[in-house]
mmCIF file of the N, C-alpha and C atoms, coordinates in Angstrom:
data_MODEL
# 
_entry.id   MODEL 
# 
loop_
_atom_site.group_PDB 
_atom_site.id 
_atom_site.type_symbol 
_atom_site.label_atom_id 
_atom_site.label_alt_id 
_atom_site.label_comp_id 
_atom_site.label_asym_id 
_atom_site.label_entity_id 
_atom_site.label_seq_id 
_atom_site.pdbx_PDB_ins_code 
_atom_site.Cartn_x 
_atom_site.Cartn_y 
_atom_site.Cartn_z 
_atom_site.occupancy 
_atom_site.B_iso_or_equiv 
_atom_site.pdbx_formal_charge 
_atom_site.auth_seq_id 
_atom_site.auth_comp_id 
_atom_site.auth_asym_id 
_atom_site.auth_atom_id 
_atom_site.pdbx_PDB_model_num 
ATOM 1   N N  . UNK A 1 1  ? 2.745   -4.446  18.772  1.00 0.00 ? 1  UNK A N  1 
ATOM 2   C CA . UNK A 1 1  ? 3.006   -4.822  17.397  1.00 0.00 ? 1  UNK A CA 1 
ATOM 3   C C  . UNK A 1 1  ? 3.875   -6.071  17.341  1.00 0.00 ? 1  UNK A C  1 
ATOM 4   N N  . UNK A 1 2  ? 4.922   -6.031  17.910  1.00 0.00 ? 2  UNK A N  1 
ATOM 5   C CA . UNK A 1 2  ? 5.767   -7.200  18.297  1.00 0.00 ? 2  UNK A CA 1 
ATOM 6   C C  . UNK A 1 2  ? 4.634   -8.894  18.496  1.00 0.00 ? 2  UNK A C  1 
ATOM 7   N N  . UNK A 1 3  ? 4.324   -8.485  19.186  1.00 0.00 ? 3  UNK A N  1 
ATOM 8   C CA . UNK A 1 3  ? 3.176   -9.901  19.735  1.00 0.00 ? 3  UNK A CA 1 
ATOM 9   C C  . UNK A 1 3  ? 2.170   -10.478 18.750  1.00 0.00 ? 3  UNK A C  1 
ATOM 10  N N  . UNK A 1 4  ? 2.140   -9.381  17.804  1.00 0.00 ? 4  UNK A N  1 
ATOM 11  C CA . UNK A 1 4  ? 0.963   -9.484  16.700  1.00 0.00 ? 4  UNK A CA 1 
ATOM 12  C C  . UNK A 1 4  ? 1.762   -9.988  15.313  1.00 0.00 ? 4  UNK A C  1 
ATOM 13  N N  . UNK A 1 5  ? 3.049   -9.764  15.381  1.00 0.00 ? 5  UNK A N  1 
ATOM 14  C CA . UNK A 1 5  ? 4.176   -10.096 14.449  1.00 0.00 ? 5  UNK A CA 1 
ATOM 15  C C  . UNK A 1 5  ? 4.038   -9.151  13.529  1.00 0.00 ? 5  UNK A C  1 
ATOM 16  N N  . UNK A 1 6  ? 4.097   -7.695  13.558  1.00 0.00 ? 6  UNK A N  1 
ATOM 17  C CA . UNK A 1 6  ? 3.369   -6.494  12.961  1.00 0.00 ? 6  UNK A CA 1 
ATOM 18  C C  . UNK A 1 6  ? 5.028   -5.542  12.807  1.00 0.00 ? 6  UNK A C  1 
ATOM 19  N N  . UNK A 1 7  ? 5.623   -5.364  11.725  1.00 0.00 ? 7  UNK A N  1 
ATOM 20  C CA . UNK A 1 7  ? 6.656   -4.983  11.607  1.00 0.00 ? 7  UNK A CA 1 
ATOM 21  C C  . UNK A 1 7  ? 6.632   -3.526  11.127  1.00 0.00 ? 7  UNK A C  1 
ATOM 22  N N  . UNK A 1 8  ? 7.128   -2.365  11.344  1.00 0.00 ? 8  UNK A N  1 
ATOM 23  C CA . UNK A 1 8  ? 7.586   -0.867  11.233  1.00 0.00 ? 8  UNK A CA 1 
ATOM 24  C C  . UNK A 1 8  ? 8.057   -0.627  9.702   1.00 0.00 ? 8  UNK A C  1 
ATOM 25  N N  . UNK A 1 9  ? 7.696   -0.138  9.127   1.00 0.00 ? 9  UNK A N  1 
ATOM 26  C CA . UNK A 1 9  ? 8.195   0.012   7.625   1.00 0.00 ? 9  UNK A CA 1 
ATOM 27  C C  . UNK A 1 9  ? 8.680   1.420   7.493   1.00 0.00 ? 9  UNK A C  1 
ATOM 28  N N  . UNK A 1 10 ? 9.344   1.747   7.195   1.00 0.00 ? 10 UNK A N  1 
ATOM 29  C CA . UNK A 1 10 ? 9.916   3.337   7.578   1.00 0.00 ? 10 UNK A CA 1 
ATOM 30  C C  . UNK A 1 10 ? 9.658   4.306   6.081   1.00 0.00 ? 10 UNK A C  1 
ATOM 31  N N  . UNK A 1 11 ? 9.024   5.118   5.609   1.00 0.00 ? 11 UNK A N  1 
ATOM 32  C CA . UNK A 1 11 ? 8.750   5.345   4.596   1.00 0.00 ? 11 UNK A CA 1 
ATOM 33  C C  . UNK A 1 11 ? 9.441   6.447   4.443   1.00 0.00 ? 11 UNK A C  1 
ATOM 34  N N  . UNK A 1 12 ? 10.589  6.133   3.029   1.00 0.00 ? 12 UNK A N  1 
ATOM 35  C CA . UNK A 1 12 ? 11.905  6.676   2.297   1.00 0.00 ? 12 UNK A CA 1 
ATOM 36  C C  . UNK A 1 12 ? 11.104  7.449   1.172   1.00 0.00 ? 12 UNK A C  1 
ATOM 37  N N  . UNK A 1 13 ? 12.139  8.278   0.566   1.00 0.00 ? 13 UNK A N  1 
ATOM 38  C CA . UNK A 1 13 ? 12.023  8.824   -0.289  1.00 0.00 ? 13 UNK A CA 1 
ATOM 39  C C  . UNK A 1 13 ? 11.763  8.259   -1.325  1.00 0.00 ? 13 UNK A C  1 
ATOM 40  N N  . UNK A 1 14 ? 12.374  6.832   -1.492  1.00 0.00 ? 14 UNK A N  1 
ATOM 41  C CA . UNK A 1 14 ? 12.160  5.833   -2.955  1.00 0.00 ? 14 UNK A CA 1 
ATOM 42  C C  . UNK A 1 14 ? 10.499  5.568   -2.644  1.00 0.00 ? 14 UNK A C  1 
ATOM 43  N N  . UNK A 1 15 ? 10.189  5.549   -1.465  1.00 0.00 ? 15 UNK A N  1 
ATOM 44  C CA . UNK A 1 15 ? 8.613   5.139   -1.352  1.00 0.00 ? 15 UNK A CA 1 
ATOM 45  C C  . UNK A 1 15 ? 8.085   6.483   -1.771  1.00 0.00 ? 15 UNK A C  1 
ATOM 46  N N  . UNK A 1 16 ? 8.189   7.564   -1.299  1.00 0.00 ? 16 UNK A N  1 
ATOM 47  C CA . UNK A 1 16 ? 7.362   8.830   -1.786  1.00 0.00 ? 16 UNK A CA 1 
ATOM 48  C C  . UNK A 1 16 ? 7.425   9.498   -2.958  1.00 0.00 ? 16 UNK A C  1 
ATOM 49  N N  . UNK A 1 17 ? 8.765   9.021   -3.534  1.00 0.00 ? 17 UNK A N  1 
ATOM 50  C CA . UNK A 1 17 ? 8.425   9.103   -5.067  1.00 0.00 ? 17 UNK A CA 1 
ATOM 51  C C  . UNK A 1 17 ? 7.867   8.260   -5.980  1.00 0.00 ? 17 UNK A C  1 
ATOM 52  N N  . UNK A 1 18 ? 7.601   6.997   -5.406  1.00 0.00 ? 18 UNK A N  1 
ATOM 53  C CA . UNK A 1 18 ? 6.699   6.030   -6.181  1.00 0.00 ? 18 UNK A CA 1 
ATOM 54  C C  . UNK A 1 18 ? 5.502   6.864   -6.149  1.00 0.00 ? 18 UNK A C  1 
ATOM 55  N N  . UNK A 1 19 ? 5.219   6.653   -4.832  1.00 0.00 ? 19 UNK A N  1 
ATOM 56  C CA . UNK A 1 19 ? 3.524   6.884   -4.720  1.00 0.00 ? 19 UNK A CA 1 
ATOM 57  C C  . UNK A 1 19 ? 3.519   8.362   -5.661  1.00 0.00 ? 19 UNK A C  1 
ATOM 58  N N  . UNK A 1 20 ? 4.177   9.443   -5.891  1.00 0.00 ? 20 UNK A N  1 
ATOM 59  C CA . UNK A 1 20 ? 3.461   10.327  -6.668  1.00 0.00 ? 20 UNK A CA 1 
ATOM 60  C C  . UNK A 1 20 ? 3.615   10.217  -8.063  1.00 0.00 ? 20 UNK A C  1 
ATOM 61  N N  . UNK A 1 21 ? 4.329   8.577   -8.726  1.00 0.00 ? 21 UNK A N  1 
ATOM 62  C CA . UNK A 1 21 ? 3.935   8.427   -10.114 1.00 0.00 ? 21 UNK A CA 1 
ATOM 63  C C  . UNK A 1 21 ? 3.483   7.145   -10.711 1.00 0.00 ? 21 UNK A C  1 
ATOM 64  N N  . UNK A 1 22 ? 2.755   6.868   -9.133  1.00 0.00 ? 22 UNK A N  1 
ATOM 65  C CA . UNK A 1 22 ? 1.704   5.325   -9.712  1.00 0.00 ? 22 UNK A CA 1 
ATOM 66  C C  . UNK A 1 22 ? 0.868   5.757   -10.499 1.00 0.00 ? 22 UNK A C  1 
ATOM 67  N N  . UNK A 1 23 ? 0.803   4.819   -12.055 1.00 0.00 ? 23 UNK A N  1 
ATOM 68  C CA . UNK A 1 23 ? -0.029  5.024   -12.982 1.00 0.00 ? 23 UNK A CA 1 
ATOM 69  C C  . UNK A 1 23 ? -1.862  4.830   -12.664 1.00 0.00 ? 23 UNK A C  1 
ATOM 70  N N  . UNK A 1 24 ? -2.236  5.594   -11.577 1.00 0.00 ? 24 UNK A N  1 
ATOM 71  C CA . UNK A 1 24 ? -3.662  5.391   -11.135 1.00 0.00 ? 24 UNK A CA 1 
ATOM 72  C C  . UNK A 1 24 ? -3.596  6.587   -11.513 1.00 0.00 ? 24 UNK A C  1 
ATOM 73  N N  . UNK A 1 25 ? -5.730  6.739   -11.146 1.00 0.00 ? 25 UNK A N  1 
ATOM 74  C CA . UNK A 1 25 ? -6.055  7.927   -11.286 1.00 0.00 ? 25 UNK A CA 1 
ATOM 75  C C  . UNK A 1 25 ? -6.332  8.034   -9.972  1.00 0.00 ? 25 UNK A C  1 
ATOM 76  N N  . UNK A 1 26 ? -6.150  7.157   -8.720  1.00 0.00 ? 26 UNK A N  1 
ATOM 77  C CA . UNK A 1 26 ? -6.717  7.916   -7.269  1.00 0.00 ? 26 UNK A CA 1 
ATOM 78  C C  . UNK A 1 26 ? -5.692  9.046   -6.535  1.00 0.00 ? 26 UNK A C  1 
ATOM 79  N N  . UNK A 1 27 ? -6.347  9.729   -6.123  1.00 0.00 ? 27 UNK A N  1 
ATOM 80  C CA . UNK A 1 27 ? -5.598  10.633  -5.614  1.00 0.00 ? 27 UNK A CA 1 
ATOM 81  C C  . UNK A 1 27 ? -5.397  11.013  -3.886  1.00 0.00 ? 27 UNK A C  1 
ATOM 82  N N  . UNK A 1 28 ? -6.002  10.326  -3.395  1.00 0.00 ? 28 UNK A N  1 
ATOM 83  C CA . UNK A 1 28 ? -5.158  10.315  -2.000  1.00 0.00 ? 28 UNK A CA 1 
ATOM 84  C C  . UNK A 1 28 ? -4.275  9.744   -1.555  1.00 0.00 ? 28 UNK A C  1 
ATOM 85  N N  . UNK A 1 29 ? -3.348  10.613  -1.413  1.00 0.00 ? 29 UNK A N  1 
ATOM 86  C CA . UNK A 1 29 ? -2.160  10.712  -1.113  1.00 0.00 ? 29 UNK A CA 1 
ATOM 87  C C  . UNK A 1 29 ? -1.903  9.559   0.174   1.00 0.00 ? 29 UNK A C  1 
ATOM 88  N N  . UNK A 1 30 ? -2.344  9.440   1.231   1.00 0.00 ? 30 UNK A N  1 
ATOM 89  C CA . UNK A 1 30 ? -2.222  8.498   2.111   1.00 0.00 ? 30 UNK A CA 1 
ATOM 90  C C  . UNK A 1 30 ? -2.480  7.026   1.151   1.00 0.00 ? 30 UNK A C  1 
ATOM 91  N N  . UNK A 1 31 ? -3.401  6.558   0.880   1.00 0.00 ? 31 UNK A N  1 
ATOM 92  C CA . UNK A 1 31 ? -3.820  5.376   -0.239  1.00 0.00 ? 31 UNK A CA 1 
ATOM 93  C C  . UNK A 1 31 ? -2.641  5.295   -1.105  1.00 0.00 ? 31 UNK A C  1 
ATOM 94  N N  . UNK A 1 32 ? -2.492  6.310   -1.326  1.00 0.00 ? 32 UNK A N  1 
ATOM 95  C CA . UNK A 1 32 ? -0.636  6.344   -2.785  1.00 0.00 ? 32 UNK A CA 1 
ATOM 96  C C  . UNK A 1 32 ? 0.411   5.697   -2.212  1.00 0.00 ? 32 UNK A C  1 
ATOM 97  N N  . UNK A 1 33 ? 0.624   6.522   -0.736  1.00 0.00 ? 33 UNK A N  1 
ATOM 98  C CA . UNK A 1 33 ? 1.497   6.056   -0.751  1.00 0.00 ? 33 UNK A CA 1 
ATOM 99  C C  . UNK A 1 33 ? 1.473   4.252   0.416   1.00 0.00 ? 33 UNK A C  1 
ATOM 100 N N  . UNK A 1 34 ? 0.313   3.909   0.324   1.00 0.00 ? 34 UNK A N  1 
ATOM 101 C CA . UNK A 1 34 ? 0.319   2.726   1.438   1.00 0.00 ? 34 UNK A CA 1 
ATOM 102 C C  . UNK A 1 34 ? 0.225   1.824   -0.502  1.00 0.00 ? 34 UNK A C  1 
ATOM 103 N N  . UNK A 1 35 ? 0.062   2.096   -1.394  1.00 0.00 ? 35 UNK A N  1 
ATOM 104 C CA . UNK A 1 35 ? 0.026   1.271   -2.083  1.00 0.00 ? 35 UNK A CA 1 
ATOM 105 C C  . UNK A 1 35 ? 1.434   1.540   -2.688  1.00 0.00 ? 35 UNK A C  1 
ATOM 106 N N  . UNK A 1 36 ? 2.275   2.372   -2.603  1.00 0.00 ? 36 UNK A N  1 
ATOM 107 C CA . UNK A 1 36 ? 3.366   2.293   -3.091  1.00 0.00 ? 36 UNK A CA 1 
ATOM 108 C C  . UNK A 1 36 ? 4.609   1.400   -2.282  1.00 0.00 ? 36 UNK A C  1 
ATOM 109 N N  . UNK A 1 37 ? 4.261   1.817   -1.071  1.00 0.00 ? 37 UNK A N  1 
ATOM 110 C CA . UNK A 1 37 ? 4.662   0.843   0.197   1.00 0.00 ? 37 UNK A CA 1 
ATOM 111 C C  . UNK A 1 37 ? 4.732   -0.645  -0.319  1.00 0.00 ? 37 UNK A C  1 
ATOM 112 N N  . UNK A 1 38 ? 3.604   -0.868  -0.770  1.00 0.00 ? 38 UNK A N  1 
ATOM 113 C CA . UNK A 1 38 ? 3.195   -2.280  -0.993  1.00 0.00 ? 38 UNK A CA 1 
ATOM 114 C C  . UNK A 1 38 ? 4.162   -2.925  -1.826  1.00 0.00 ? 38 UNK A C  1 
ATOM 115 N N  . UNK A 1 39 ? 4.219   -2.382  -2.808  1.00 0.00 ? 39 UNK A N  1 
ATOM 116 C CA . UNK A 1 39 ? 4.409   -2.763  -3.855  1.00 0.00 ? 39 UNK A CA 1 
ATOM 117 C C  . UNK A 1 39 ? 5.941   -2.474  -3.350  1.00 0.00 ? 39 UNK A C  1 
ATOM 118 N N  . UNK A 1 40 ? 6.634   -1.756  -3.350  1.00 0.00 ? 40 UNK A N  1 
ATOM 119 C CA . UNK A 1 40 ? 8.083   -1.992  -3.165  1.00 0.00 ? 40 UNK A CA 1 
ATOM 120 C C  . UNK A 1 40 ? 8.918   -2.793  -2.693  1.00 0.00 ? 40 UNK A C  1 
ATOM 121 N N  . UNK A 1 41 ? 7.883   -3.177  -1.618  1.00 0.00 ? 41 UNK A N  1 
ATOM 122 C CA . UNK A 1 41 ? 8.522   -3.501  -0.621  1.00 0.00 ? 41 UNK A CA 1 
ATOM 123 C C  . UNK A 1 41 ? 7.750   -5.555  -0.697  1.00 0.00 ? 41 UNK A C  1 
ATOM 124 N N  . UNK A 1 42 ? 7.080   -5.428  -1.615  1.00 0.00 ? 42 UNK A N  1 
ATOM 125 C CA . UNK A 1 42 ? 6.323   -6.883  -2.000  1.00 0.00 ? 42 UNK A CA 1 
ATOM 126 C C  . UNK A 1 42 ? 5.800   -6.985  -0.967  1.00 0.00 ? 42 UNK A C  1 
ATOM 127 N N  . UNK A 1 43 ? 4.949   -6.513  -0.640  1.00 0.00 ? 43 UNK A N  1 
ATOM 128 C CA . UNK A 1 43 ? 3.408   -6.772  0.720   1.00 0.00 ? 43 UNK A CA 1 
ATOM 129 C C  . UNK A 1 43 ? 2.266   -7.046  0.097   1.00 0.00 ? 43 UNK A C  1 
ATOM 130 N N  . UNK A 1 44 ? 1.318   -7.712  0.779   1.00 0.00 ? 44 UNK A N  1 
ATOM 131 C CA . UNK A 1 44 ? -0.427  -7.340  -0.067  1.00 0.00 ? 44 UNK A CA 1 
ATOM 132 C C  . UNK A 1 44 ? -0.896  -6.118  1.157   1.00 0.00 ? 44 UNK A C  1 
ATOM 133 N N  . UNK A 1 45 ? -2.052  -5.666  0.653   1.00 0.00 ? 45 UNK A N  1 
ATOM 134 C CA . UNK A 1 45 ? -2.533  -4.909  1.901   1.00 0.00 ? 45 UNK A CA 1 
ATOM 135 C C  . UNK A 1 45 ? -3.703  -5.791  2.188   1.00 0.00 ? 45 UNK A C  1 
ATOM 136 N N  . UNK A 1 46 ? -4.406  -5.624  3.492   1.00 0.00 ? 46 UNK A N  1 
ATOM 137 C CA . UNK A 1 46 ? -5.767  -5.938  3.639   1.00 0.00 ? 46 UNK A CA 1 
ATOM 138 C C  . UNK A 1 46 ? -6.440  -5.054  3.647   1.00 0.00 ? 46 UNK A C  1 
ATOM 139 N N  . UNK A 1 47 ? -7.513  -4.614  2.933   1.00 0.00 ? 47 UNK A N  1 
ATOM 140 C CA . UNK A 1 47 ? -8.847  -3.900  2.903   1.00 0.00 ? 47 UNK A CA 1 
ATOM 141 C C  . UNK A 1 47 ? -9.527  -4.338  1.376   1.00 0.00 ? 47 UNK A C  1 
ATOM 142 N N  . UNK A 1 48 ? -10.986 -4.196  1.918   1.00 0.00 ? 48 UNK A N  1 
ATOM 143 C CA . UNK A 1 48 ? -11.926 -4.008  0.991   1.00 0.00 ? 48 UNK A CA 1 
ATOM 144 C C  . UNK A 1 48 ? -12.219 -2.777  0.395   1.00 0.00 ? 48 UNK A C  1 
ATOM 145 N N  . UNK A 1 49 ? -11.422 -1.537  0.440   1.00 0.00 ? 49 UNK A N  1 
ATOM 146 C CA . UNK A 1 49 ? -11.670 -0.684  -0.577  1.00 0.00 ? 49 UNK A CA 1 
ATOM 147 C C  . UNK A 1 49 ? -11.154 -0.704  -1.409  1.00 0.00 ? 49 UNK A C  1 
ATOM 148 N N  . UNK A 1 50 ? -11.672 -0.468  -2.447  1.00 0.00 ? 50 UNK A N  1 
ATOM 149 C CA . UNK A 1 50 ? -12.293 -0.972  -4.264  1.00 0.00 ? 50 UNK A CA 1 
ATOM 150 C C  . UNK A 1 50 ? -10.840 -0.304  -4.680  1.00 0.00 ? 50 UNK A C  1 
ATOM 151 N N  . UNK A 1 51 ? -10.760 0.944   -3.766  1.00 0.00 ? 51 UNK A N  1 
ATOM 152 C CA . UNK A 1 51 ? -9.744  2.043   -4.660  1.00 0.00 ? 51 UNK A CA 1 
ATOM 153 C C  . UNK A 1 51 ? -8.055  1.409   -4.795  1.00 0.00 ? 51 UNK A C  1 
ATOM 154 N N  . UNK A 1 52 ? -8.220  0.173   -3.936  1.00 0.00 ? 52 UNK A N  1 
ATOM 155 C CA . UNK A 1 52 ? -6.636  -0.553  -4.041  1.00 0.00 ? 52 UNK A CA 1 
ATOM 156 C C  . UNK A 1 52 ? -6.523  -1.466  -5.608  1.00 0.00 ? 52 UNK A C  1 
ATOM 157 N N  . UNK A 1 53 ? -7.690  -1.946  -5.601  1.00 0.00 ? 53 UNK A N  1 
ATOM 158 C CA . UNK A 1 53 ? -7.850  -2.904  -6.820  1.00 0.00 ? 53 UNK A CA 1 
ATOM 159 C C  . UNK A 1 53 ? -7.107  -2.354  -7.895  1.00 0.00 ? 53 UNK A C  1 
ATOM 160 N N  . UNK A 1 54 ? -5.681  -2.215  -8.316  1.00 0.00 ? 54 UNK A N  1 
ATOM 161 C CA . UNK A 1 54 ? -5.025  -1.663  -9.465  1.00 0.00 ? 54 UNK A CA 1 
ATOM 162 C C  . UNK A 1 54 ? -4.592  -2.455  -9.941  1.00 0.00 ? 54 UNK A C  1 
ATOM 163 N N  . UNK A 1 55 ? -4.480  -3.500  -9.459  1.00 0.00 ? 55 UNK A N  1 
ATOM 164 C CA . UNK A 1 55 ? -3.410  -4.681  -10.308 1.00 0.00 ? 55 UNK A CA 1 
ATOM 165 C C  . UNK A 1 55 ? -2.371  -4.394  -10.002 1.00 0.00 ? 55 UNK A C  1 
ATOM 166 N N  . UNK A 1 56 ? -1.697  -3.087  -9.270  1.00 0.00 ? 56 UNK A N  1 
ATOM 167 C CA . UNK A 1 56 ? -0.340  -3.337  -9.162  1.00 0.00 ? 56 UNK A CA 1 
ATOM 168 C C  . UNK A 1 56 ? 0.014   -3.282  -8.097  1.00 0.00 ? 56 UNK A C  1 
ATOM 169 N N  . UNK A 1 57 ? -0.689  -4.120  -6.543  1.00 0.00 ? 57 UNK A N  1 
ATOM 170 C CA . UNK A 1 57 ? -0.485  -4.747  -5.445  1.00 0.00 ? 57 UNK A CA 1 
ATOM 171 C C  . UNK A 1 57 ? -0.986  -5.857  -5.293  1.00 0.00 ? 57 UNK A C  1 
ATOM 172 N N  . UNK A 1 58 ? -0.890  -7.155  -4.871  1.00 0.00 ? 58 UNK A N  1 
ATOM 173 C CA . UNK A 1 58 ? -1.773  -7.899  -3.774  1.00 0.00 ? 58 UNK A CA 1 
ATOM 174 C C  . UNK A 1 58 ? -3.199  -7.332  -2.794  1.00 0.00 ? 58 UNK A C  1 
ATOM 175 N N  . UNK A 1 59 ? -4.308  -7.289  -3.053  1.00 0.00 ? 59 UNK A N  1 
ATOM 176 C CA . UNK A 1 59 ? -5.270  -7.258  -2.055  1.00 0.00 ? 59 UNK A CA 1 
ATOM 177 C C  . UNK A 1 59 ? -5.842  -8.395  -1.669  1.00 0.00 ? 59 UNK A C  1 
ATOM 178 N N  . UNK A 1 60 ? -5.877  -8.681  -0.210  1.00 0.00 ? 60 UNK A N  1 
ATOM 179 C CA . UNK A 1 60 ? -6.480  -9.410  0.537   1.00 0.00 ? 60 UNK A CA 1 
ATOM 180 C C  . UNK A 1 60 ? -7.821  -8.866  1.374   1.00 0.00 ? 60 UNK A C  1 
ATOM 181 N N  . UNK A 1 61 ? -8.992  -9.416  0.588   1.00 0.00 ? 61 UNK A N  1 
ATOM 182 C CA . UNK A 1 61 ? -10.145 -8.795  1.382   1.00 0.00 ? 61 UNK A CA 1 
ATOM 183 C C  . UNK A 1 61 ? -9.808  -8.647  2.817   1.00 0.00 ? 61 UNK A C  1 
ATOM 184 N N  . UNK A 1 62 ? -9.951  -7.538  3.220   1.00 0.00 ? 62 UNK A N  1 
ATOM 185 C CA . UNK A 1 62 ? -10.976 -7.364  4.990   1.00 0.00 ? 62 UNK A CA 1 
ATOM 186 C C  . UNK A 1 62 ? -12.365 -8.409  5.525   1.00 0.00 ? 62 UNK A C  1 
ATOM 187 N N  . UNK A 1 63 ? -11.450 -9.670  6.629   1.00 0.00 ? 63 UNK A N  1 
ATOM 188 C CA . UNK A 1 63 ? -12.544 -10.527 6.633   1.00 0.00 ? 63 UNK A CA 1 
ATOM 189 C C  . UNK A 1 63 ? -13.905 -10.055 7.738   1.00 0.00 ? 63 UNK A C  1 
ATOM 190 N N  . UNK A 1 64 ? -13.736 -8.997  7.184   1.00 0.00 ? 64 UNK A N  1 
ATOM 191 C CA . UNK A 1 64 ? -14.983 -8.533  8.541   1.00 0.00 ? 64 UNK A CA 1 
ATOM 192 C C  . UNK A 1 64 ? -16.541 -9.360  8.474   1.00 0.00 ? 64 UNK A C  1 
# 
């Protein structure tokens, strides 16, 4: 991770209570909370699934 410049984000309680009152309707819980991550902490994520598109992160397509 180091070599890749890929940094450890340690996920707090302020992160796990976001993710269970982001105003979405998706409900997996892993997705909640990598988008709550995001957003707290001002990240974009990369992927092309649709289910990030909320407006309330940064997405950067997956250049596959």
């Amino acid at each position: 991770m180091q070599q890749a410049k890929f940094i450890e984000i340690p996920i707090t309680t302020v992160h796990a209570l976001r993710a269970g009152s982001l105003p979405i309707d998706h409900r997996d819980p892993f997705d909640r909370m990598i988008m709550a991550t995001a957003e707290i902490e001002n990240l974009p994520v990369i992927t092309y699934d649709v289910a990030f598109k909320t407006g309330l992160i940064q997405v950067i397509p997956d250049p596959k």
